[in-house]
Structure formats: C-alpha cells, structure tokens
C-alpha positions as CSV (number, residue, x, y, z in Angstrom):
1,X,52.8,35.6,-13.1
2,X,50.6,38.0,-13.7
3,X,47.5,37.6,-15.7
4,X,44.8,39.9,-20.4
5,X,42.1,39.8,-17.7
6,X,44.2,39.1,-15.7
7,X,45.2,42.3,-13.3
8,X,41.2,42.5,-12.5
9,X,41.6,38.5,-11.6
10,X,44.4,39.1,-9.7
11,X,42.7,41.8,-7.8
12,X,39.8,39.9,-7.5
13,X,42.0,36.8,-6.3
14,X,43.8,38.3,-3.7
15,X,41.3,41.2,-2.8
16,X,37.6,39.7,-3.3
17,X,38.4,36.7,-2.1
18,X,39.8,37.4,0.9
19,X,37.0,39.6,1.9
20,X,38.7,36.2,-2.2
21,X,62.0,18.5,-16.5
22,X,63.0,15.0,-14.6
23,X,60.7,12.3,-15.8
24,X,59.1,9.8,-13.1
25,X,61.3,6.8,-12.8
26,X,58.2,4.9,-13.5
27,X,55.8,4.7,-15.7
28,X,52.0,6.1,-14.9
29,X,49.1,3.8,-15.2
30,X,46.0,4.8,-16.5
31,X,44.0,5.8,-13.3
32,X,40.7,5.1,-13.2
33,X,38.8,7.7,-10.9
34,X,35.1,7.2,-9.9
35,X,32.7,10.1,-8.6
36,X,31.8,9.7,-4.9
37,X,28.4,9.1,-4.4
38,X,25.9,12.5,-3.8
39,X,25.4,11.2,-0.1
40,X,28.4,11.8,0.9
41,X,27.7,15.3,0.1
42,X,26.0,18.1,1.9
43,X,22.5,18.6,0.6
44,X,23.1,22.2,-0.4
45,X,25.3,20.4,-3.2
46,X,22.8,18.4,-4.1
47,X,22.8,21.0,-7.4
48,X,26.6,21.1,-7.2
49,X,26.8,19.9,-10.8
50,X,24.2,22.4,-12.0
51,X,25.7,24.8,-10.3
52,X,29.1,24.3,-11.8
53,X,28.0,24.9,-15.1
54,X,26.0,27.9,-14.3
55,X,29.9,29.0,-13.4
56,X,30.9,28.2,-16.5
57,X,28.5,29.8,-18.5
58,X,28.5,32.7,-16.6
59,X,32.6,33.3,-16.6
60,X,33.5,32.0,-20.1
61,X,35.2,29.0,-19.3
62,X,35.4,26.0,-21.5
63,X,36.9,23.5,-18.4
64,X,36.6,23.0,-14.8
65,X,37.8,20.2,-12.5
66,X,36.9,20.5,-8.8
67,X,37.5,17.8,-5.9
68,X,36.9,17.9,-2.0
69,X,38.3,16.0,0.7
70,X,36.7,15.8,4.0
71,X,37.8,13.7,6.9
72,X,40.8,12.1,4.5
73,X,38.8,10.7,2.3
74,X,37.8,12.4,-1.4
75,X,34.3,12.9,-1.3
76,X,34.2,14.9,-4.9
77,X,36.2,14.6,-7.9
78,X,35.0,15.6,-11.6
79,X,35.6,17.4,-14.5
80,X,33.4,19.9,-16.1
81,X,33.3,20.9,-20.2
82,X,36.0,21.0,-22.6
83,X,39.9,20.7,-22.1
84,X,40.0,23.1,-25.3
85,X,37.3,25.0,-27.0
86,X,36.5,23.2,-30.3
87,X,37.4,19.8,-29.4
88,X,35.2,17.2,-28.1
89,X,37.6,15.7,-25.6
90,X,36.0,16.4,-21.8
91,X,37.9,17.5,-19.1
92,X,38.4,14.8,-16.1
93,X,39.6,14.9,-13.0
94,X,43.1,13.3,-14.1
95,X,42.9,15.9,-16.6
96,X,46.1,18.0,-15.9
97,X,46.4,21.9,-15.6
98,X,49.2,24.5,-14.7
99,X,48.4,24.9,-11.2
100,X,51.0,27.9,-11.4
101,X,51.3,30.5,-8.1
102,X,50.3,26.9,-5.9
103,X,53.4,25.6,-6.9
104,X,54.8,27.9,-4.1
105,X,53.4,25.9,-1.4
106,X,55.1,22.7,-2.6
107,X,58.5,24.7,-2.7
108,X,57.9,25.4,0.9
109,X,56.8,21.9,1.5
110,X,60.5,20.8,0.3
111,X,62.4,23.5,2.3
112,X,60.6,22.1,5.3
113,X,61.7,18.3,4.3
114,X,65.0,19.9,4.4
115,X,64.7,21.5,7.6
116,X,63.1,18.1,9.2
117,X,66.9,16.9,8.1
118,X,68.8,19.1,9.5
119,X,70.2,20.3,5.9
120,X,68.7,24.0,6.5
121,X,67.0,26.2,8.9
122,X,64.3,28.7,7.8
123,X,66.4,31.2,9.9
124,X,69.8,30.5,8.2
125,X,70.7,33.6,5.8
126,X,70.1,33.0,2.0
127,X,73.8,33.6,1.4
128,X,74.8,31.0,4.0
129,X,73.6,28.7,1.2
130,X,74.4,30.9,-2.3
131,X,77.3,32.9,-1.4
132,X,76.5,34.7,-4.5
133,X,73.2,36.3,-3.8
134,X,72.7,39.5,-3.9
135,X,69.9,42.5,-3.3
136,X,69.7,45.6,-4.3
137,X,70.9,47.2,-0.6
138,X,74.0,45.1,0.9
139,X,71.6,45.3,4.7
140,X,69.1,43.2,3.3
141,X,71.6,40.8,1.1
142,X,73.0,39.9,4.5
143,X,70.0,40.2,6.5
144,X,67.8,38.1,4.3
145,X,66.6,34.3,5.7
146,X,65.2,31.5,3.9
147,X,61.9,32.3,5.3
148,X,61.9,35.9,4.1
149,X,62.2,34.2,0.4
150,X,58.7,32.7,1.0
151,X,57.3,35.4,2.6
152,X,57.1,38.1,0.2
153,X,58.5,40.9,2.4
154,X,61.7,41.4,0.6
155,X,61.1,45.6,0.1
156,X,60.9,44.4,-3.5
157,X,57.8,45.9,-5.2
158,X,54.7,44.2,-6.5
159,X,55.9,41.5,-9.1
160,X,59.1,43.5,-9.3
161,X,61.8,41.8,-11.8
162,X,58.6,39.3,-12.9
163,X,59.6,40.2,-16.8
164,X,63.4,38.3,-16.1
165,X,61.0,35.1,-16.3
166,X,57.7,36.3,-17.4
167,X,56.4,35.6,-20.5
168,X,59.2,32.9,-20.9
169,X,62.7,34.9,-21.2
170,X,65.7,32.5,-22.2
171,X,67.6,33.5,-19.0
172,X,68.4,30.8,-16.4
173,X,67.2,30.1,-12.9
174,X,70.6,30.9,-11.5
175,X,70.5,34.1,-14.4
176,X,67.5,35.3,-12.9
177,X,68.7,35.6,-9.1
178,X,71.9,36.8,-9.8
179,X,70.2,39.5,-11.5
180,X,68.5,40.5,-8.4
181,X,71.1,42.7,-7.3
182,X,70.0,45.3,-9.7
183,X,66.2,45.1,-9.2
184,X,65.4,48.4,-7.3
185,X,63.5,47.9,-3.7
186,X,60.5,50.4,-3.6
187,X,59.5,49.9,0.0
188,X,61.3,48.7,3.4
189,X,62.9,45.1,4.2
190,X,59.9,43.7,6.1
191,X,58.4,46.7,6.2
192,X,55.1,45.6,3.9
193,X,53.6,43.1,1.8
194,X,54.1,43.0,-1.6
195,X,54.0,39.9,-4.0
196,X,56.6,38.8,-6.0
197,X,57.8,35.6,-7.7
198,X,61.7,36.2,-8.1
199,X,62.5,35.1,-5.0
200,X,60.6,31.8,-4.8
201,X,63.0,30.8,-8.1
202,X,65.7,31.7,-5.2
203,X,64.2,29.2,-2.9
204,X,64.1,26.7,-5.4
205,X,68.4,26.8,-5.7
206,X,68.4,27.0,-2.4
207,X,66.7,23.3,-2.4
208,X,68.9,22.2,-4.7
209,X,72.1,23.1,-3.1
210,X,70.8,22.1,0.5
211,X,69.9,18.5,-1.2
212,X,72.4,18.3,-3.8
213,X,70.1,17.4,-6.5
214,X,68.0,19.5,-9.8
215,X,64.3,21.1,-7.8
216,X,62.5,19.0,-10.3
217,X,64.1,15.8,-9.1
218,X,63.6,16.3,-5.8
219,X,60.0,16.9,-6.0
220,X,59.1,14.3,-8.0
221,X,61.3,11.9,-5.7
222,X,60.3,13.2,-2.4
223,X,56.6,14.5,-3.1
224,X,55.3,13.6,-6.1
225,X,56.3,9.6,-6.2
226,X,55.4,9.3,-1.7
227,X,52.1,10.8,-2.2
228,X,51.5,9.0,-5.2
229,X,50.7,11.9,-7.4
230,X,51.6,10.1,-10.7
231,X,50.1,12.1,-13.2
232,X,51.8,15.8,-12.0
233,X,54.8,17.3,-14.0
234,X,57.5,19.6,-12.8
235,X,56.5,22.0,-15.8
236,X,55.0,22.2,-19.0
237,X,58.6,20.8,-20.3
238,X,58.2,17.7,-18.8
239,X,54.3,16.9,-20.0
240,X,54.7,13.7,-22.1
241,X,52.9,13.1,-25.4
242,X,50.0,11.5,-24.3
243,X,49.1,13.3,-20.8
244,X,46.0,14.4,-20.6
245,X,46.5,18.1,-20.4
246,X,43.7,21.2,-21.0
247,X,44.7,23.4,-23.2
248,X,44.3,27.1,-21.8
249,X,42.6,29.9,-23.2
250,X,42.6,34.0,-22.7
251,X,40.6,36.6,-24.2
252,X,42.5,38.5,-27.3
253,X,42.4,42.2,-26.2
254,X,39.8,41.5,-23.4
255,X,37.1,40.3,-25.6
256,X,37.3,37.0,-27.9
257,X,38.2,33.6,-25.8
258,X,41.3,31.9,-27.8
259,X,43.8,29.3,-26.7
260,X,46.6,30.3,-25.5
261,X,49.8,29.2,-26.1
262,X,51.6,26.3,-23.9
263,X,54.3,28.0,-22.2
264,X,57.1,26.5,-19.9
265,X,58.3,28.4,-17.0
266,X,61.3,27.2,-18.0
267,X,63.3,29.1,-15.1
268,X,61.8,30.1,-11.1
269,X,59.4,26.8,-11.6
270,X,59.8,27.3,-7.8
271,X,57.2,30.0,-7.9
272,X,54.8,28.5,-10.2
273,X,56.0,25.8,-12.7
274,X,53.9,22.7,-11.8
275,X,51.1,20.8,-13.7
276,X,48.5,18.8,-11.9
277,X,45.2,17.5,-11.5
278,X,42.2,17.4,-9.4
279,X,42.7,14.0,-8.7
280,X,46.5,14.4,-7.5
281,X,45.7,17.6,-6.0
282,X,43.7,15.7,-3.4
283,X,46.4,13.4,-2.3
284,X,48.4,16.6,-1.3
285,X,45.1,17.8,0.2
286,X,45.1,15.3,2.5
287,X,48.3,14.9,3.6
288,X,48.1,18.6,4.2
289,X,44.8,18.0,6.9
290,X,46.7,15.2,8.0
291,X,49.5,17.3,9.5
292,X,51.9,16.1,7.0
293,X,51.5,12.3,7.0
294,X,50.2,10.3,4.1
295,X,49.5,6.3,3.6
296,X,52.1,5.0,1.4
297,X,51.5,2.3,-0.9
298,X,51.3,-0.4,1.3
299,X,49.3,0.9,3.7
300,X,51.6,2.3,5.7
301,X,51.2,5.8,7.7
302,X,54.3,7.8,6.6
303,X,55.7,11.4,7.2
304,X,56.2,13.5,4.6
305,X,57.5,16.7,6.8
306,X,57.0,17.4,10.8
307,X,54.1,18.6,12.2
308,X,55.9,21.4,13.8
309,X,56.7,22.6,10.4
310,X,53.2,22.6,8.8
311,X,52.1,25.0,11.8
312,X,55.0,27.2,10.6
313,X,53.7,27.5,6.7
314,X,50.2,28.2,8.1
315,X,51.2,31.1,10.4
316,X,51.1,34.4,9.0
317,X,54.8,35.3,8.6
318,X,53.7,38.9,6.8
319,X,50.5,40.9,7.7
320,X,48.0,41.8,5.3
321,X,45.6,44.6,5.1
322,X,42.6,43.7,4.5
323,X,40.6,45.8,1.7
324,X,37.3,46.5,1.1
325,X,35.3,44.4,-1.3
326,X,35.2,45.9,-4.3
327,X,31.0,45.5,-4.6
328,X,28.5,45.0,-1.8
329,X,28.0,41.5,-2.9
330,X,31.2,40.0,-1.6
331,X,30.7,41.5,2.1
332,X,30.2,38.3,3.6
333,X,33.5,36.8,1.8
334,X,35.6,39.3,3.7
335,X,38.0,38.1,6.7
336,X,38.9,39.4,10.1
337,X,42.4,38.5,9.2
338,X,44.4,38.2,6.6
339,X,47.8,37.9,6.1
340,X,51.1,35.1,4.3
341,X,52.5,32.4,6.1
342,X,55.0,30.1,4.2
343,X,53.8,29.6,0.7
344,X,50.1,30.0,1.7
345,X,47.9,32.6,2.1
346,X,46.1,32.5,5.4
347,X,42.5,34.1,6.2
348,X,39.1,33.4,8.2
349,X,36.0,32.8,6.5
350,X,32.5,32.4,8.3
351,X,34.8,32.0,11.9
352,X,37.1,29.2,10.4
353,X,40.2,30.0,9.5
354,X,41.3,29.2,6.0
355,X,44.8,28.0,4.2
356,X,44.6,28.7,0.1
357,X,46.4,30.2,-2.7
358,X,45.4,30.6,-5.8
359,X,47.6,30.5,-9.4
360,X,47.0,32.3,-12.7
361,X,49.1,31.3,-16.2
362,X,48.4,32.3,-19.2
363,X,45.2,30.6,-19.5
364,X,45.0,28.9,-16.7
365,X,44.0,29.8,-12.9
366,X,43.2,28.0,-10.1
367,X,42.6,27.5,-6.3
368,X,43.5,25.5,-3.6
369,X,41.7,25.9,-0.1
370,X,41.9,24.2,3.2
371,X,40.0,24.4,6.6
372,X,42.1,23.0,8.7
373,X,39.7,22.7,11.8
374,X,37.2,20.7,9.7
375,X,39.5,18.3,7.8
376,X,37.9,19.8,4.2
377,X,39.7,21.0,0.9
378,X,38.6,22.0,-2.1
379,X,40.6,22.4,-5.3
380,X,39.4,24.2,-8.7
381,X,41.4,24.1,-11.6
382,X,39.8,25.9,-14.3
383,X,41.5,26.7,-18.6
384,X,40.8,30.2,-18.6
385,X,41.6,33.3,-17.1
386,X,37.9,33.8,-15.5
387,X,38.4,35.8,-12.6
388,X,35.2,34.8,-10.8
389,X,35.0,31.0,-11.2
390,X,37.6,29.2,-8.7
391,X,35.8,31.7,-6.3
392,X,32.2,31.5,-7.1
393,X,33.2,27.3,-7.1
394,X,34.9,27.2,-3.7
395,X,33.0,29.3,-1.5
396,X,29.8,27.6,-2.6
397,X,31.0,24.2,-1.4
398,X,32.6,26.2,1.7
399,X,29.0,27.8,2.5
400,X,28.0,23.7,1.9
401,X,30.2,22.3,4.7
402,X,30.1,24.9,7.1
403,X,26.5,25.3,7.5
404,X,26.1,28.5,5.9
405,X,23.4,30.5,3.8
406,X,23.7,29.3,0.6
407,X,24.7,32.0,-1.5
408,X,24.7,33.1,-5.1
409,X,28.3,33.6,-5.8
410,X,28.4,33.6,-9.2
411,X,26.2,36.6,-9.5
412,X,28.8,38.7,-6.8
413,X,32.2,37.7,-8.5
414,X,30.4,38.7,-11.4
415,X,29.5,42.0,-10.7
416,X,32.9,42.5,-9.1
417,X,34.4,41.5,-12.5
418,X,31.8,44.3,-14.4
419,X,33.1,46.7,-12.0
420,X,36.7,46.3,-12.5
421,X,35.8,46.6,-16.5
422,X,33.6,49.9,-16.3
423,X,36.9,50.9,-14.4
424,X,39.4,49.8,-17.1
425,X,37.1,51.6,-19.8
426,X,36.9,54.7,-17.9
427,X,40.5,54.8,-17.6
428,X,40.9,54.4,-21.3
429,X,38.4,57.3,-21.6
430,X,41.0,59.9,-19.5
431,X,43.6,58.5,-21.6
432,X,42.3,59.4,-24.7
433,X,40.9,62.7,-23.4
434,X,44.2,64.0,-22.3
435,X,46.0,62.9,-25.8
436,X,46.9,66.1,-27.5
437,X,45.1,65.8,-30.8
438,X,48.1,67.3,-32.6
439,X,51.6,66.8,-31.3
440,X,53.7,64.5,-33.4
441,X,57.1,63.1,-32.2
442,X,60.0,65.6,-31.6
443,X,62.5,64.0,-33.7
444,X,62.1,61.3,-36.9
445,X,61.1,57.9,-36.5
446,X,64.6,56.7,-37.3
447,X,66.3,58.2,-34.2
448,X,64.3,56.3,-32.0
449,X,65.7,53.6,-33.5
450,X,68.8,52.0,-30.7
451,X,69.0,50.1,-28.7
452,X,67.8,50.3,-24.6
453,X,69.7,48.9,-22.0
454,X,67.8,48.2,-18.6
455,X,70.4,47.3,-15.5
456,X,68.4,44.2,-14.7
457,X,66.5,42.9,-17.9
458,X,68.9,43.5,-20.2
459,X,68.4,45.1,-23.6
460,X,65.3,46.4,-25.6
461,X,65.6,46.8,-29.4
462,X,63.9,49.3,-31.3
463,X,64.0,49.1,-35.4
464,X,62.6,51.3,-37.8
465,X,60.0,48.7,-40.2
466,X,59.5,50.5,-43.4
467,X,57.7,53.7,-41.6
468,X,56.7,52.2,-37.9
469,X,58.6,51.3,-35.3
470,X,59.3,47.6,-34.3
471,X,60.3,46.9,-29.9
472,X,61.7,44.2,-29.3
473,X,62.6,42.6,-25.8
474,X,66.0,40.5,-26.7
475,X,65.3,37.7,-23.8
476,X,61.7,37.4,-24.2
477,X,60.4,36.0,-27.8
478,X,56.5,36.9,-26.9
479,X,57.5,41.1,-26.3
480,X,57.6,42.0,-29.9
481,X,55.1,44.8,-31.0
482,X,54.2,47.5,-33.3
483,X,55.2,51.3,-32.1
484,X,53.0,54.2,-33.2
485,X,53.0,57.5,-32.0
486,X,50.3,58.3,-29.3
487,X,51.6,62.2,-28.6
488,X,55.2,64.1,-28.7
489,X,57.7,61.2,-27.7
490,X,54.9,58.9,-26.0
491,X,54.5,56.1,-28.4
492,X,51.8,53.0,-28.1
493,X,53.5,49.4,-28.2
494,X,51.0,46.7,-29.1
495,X,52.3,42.9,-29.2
496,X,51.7,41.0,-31.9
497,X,50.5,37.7,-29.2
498,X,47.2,39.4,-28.9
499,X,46.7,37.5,-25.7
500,X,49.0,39.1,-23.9
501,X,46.7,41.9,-23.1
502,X,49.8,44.0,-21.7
503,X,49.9,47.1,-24.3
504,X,52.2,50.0,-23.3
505,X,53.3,53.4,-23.6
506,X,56.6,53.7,-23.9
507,X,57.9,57.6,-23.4
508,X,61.3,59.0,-24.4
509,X,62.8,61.6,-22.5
510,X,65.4,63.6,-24.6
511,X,68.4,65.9,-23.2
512,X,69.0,69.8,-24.0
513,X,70.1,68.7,-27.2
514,X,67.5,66.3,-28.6
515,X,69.2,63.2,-28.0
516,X,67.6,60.3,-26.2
517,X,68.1,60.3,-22.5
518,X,66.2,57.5,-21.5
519,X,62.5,55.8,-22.4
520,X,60.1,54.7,-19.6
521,X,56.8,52.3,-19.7
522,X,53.7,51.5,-18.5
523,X,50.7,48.8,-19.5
524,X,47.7,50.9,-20.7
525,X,45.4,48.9,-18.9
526,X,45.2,48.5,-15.4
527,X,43.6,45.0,-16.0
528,X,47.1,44.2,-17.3
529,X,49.1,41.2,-15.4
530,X,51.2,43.2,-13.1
531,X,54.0,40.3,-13.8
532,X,54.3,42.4,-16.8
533,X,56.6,45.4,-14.8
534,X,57.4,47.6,-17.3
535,X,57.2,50.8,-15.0
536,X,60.1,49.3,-12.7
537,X,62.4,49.5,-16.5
538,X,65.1,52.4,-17.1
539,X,66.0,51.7,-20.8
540,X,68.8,53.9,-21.6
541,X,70.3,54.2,-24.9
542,X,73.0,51.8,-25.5
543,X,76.0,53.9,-27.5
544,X,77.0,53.1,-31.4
545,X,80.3,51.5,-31.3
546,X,80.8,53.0,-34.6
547,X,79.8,56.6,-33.2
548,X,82.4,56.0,-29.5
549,X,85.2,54.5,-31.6
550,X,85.0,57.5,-34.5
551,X,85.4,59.8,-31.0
552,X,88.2,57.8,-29.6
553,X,89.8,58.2,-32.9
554,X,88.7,61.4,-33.2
C-alpha cells in the first residue's frame, strides 16, 4: 500500500506500535446502531469521548469511528467528526471506510474455510493450485506453500512489485502474479521478514480456483452475508450510491489536508481492497474471540472456520525483530515479542499477547486489535493518513481494560511523528547540500526523451513538453509528472496528484558513447509510501523501430 505521510506512518505502524465487485444478493436495511451505555465501560474511559477528540485535534483528522467488544458483546460503538472536511455530514459507526492492509486477515480467514473443506492445505505448493506461478528463482517457485503467501517471507523485498497495483495500474489480478517471475528477490526464501502485498493478490486466485467462484463472491457469501456484515463492500467498485462512505483525505506535499481521491484496488483486493465499518467490524471481532463461531440470524451458534485453524493465523509463522521505539515516550508500548502469523500481526502488550493489523490507503488508515485472553477488541477507522491516531485511540482503551496507568498517548505518537519529520527535513538538507550548483544535463533535453522498459512493470514514457520533460508510467494514470534537471543526468520528477507525496529522482546512466544505458529511481523522501518501489525499477531504453529497421535495411 504504502502511504504522503505515509512512510513515517508506516514506520510508526509497524515500529511504534509494536514497541505500535459482487453485490449482496440482498438488499441492506438501514441499521440503526445505539451507543452502549458508559457503565459498561471502564472508568478510565469515562473521558473516552473527550479524549477522542483531543486525537483528532492533535493528528489532523476530520473522522474517527471506534468500537469495542468485550465478552461478545459491543460495549462501544461511535463515530467521531466529519466523513469529509467541509461537509456537515458526521461520521457514524455504519459509516464505511477502506479498512485496506486488514483485508489480509479476511483472505486468510477464506483459505482456512477452504482448508476446513478439504479443498486446500496451507502446506500444499502454490503451483499445486496455479500451475502457472512463477518466482523469480525456480527453488522458491516450487518450494513456495500457501502459507508462505500469507506470511511475507517470500525473499521478496519490502513492498517489492507494489507499483504493478499501486496507485491503481490497469493490469489484472492474474496480470499482476504472472508478472512475479520477474520481480527480483533481495534477501533469502524464508530467510527474513519483509512486507509485501503481491502475494496476498496470489492468495486471493488461489481462493478462487480452490472454490470455483470470483474472491469477491466468496467473501461476501461465506463471510460477509454469515456474520451479517451488511453494510461492507469487496472494494471501492462495489460501494453503491447511497452508502455511507468517508471520504479520505492526505496532506498535499506533507503540509495542506485535501481529499483524496476514491481509488479502487481494482486488482490484489486480497491484500487490501475491502470497505467496512465500525459497526461490521465488530461482528468479525467477535467471531474472531469466539474461536471462529458466530450467532446466525436465528439464533443459532454457527462455525464460520475450525478452531484449530484460528490458532494457526495467530501463531507467528515469521519472526520479527523487535526495534527500538523511535522516542522515549513509546517505551512502555514495546513487546517482548513480535512476529506474523497468518494475516495478522502478533505481539505482547502489558503481559497479554495481542492479534492486530493495521491498513493505510490513500487517505485512509486504520487498526484492528484483539486480546484474545480477555475476550476485548477494538477497531479504529480513521479518513486520513495520521500516523499517531489509531494508536494513540487503541492503546488508551487497552491501558482501560487491562488495568494499566493511564497514559497520554497522544502526546508520545506525537512526538514520534515530529521526530520522523525533523528526520525527513534533515535529509532534504543533505540532499540539497550535495547538489552541484552548476552541472546541467550531459546531453539535450530531447534525447531523454524514449521510452523505458522495466522487466516487470512494463514501460515508462518520457516526452519532451515544450522545454521540460513529461514521465509517464503507461499502466498507472496517477504517475504522470514534471522532469527538471536536479544535477548532470539526475533529474527531479514531481506528480501532478500532489497527494501522492512520492517525488523522485530519476538518474540516467549513459554508455562510452553518450547514449542512454539505463535510468534508475528513488522517492526523495523517506516519508514516502514504500508501495511506491521505484528503486527495485531497471528502465532501459526501448529501441526506435524506425532507427532497428533503417539497420536491418542498412
């Protein structure tokens, strides 16, 4: 995904916190959702409400929803602000948001269904399913097993072939895996962790050929309609006109709060494509800390996968290391463990151990946390990429339930997020102090006009505009951007969707005789989305048919 403020959120999601379209065959009744009373709430949330707010205010969000479940029954469930800045409609908890990287544990949730059937095994080999599949290094092709899809232990690099999907390319599901085989690996099969998204979009085809039927139909039939979870949409594609949907919003070049853009992740929904709310978020909270049964409609306890294969997601499957906080403030957040199971991240917090994962889209992140031990969850949804704010929210009403010092949260994810600014500034500052005041490009603008071919994106245009340079990424409509010379045959790409926050250098490497070898990037920022992996890209030139057929003819 990947996520704009969003590499500091990231960070501060997976680092800070650990120390932090198939319609419904029916149609969905207007639900009406009333808050639990305060006594059924711990008395250091007495200022919940309050406090929420303060989160608000603090991380620049215009919209929260937040529920809790404890001991199967919701015991919190509300929505906080604005679903978009400028508009007076509230957020509520049936108010629907792109839950995004959680998605993952619900494509785990349906490989276990299928493994309860007897239609797969976690163990069987990925091309026992899709003959087709293919990695990089024919060892791991064979050697790969359902479970490593989920596991993110691949040898694939962080968010490594993210841009084949990410920020909405026109390639297929099926497109997307089958270009797999030329993604590089950077480290060893099983060897590390390292997060990627590509390979939950194989999972999902591997659902699909194991049950014979599209991902999206198969969730909504076997998840979404048993737990009653009317109001949540396979993707953005299949939000209907009058669902009640927050708009998200990102901060333009790190600084003014806009909305952003809807977009569909229109291929690998697997590893992120789903829209929910707080209020259907709990139903699959509670059928989670109910070991995977559920009461139907009718009152009836029902299964939705086997125990045995809940304990499974929630062991770790891939170690983690675990970092140091980035600021004293979030010492007390940090775990003795940490590590990925099955489509959930796995940790300890305060001597409970915890089952969460959090999502980021553009404009939209989110959290989902269980404590399994004491029967609580808590869910935050939030329209805006705020790094601190699902954190700040959840381990206050964690602290709340587990007896803990209260603790001002807000204030540490804060000056976590500061830090990881004064970082991105000061590596600005080296950047500019190394540029070479006075070294223009080595050859005219117009010869860096071609077109790139990568192995595994595909092609990268770059046209001469009048006396600037134009890139454009042929799958991906957002990637198109202004080139101007930063120094020699470096150039600075910035995208015209401001809120992409993923500027680049692009560099040009030219042989003995001044041609173009090959180009290279990198995002400027290091608060950049690492979805957006333009270092893993070897854009060669693509040769003039004019130019090879005038040699053949010679």
């Amino acid at each position: 995904m990947r996520h704009r403020e969003a590499g500091a959120l990231r960070a501060v999601m997976g680092t800070a916190l650990a120390l932090g379209a198939i319609a419904p065959t029916h149609a969905a009744a207007p639900q009406v959702v009333h808050p639990a009373p305060a006594a059924t709430l711990p008395a250091q949330l007495d200022d919940f409400d309050a406090y929420v707010e303060g989160v608000r205010r603090q991380f620049d969000v215009p919209g929260i929803a937040v529920a809790i479940v404890k001991d199967g029954e919701v015991v919190f469930e509300r929505g906080f602000g604005v679903r978009e800045l400028g508009k007076p409609a509230k957020v509520e908890a049936t108010t629907l948001f792109a839950i995004a990287s959680n998605t993952k544990a619900f494509t785990a949730a349906s490989l276990s269904i299928l493994a309860d059937e007897g239609k797969l095994s976690l163990d069987d080999r990925v091309i026992d399913h899709l003959p087709w599949f293919r990695m990089s290094d024919p060892y791991v092709t064979r050697e790969m097993r359902v479970r490593d899809l989920l596991a993110h232990r691949s040898g694939l690099g962080l968010g490594a072939g993210d841009l084949l999907y990410w920020p909405g390319t026109d390639y297929s599901t099926e497109e997307v895996a089958r270009r797999l085989k030329d993604v590089p690996l950077s480290g060893n099969f099983r060897g590390q962790y390292a997060y990627d998204n590509i390979l939950y979009g194989v999972a999902q085809l591997v659902v699909e050929k194991a049950s014979g039927q599209p991902y999206a139909r198969f969730l909504q039939q076997r998840i979404f309609d048993p737990l009653g979870m009317r109001d949540t949409r396979f993707n953005s594609d299949a939000l209907r006109p009058r669902d009640n949907v927050a708009t998200g919003h990102a901060k333009a070049d790190f600084k003014d709060l806009k909305p952003a853009p809807r977009m569909s992740w229109g291929n690998v929904s697997g590893a992120g494509g789903i829209y929910s709310s707080v209020h259907d978020m709990s139903r699959w909270m509670r059928m989670q800390l109910a070991g995977g049964t559920f009461v139907d409609a009718h009152g009836n306890t029902q299964r939705l996968f086997s125990e045995a294969r809940q304990q499974a997601m929630w062991s770790v499957v891939t170690p983690i290391p675990v970092p140091k906080p980035p600021v004293p403030e979030l010492e007390a957040a940090r775990p003795n463990f940490l590590g990925y199971g099955e489509g959930w991240q796995l940790s300890d917090y305060r001597g409970s151990k915890l089952a969460w994962h959090t999502g980021g889209w553009p404009g939209m992140v989110s959290r989902v946390t269980l404590v399994p031990e004491k029967k609580l969850g808590v869910v935050v949804l939030t329209n805006a990429e705020a790094s601190g704010a699902f954190n700040a929210v959840t381990l206050r009403v964690l602290d709340a339930f587990l007896d803990a010092p209260k603790t001002d949260w807000t204030a540490a994810y804060a000056a976590a997020l500061a830090k990881s600014h004064d970082k991105s500034d000061e590596d600005w500052r080296k950047h500019q102090a190394a540029r070479a005041p006075d070294a223009p490009p080595s050859l005219p603008l117009g010869k860096y006009a071609r077109t790139y071919r990568d192995p595994w994106y595909g092609d990268v245009i770059v046209e001469q505009k009048g006396d600037a340079l134009e890139m454009r990424f042929s799958r991906t409509p957002q990637l198109v951007g202004t080139m101007t010379p930063w120094q020699h045959d470096t150039f600075v790409v910035r995208w015209n969707e401001r809120w992409l926050n993923a500027d680049a250098f692009v560099t040009f490497a030219l042989d003995a005789d001044g041609g173009i070898r090959e180009a290279r990037m990198e995002a400027i920022s290091p608060l950049t989305d690492f979805s957006f992996d333009f270092q893993d890209l070897r854009l060669a030139p693509v040769p003039d048919p004019d130019a090879v057929n005038a040699e053949k003819n010679g």
